[in-house]
N, C-alpha and C positions, 0 to 999 in steps of 0.2 A: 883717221877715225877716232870718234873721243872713246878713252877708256871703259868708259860703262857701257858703251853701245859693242865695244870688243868682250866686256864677260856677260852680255846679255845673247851674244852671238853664241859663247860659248856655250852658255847653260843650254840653251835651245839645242845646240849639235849632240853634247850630253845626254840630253832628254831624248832624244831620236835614235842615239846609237843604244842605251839601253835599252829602249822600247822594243828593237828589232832583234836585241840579242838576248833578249828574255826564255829564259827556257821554255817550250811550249810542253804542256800537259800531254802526258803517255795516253794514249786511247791503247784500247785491247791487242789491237791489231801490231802499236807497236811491241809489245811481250814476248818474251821468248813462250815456246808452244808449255813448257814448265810453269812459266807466270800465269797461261792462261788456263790451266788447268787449275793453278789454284784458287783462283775469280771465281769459281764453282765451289758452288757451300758443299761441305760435307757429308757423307753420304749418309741419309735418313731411314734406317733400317725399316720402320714403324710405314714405309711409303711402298714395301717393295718383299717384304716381308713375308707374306700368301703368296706370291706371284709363285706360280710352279711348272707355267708352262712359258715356253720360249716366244709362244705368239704373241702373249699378254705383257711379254719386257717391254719396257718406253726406253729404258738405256743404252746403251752403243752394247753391242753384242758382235763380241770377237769370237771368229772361230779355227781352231789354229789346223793348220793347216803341214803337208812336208815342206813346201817353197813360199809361205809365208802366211799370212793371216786374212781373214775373209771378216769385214765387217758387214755385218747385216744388217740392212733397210727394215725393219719389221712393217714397218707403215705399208711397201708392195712388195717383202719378200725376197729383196731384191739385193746378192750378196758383191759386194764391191773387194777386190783381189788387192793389197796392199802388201809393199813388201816391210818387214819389221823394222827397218831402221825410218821405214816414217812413220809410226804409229804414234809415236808423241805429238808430232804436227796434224798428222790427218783427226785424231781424238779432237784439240786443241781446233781446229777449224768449224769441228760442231756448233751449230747456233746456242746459245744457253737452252731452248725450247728442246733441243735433244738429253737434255740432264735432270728431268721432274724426281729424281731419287734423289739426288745430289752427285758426287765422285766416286760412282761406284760401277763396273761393267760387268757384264755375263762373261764369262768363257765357258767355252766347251770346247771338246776336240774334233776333227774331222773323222765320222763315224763310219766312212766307208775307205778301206785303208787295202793297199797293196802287200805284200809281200815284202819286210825291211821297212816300212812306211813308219813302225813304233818309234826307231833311234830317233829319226827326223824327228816326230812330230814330239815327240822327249826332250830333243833339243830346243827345240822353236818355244815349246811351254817357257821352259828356263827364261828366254830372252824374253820373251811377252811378260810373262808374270815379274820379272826382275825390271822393266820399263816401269812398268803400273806399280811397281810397289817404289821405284825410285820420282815418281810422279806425285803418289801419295793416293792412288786410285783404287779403291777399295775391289776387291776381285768377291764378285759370287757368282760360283761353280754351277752349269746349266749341264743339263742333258745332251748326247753328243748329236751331234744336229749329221742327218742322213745327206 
């Protein structure tokens, strides 16, 4: 084989093996549930600011609970049981249409409590509110949902 036809081989192999091992662009999905919380703009006080009742939140509304957190559906009401050590992931799975505030959630605590139910749900605040503030997720305080 004549020489030129051998680095014309080559460059072509070159051009192929970079083309394939080009880094490919991060979509959302690849982010850690951290990354994707912070793809969510900041939270906009001036959007959510009057809001005083828990029916009229559009944002992810935690409610803490003794054995873990209740995020509520407001759209039908409808409260979904999550244990605290996913709450970074399951926030971070929200479509951006769940965040018109920006990076900000309701909490409140569970308003119907047992007997000893305060330590628990004392404890549970700590790790929720310590998540969301290591998140960078702005917390405003809701009424205790019954």
């Amino acid at each position: 084989m004549m020489p030129w036809r051998l680095f014309a081989l080559a460059a072509v192999a070159a051009v192929l093996v970079s083309c394939s091992s080009a880094p490919k662009p991060e979509t959302v999905h690849d982010l850690t549930p951290y990354a994707r919380i912070q793809a969510i703009p900041p939270a906009d006080p001036k959007k959510y600011r009057e809001v005083n009742d828990y029916r009229t939140w559009r944002n992810p509304y935690l409610i803490i609970k003794t054995d873990g957190v209740g995020l509520l559906d407001v759209s039908n009401n409808e409260e979904h049981w999550i244990k605290l050590e996913e709450l970074p992931d399951r926030l971070a799975q929200l479509p951006s249409a769940a965040w018109p505030y920006g990076r900000v959630v309701a909490v409140s605590e569970n308003g119907v409590r047992a007997p000893g139910d305060d330590v628990l749900i004392r404890k549970n605040r700590g790790i929720v509110l310590g998540t969301l503030e290591s998140m960078h997720v702005l917390v405003s305080i809701g009424p205790p949902a019954g």
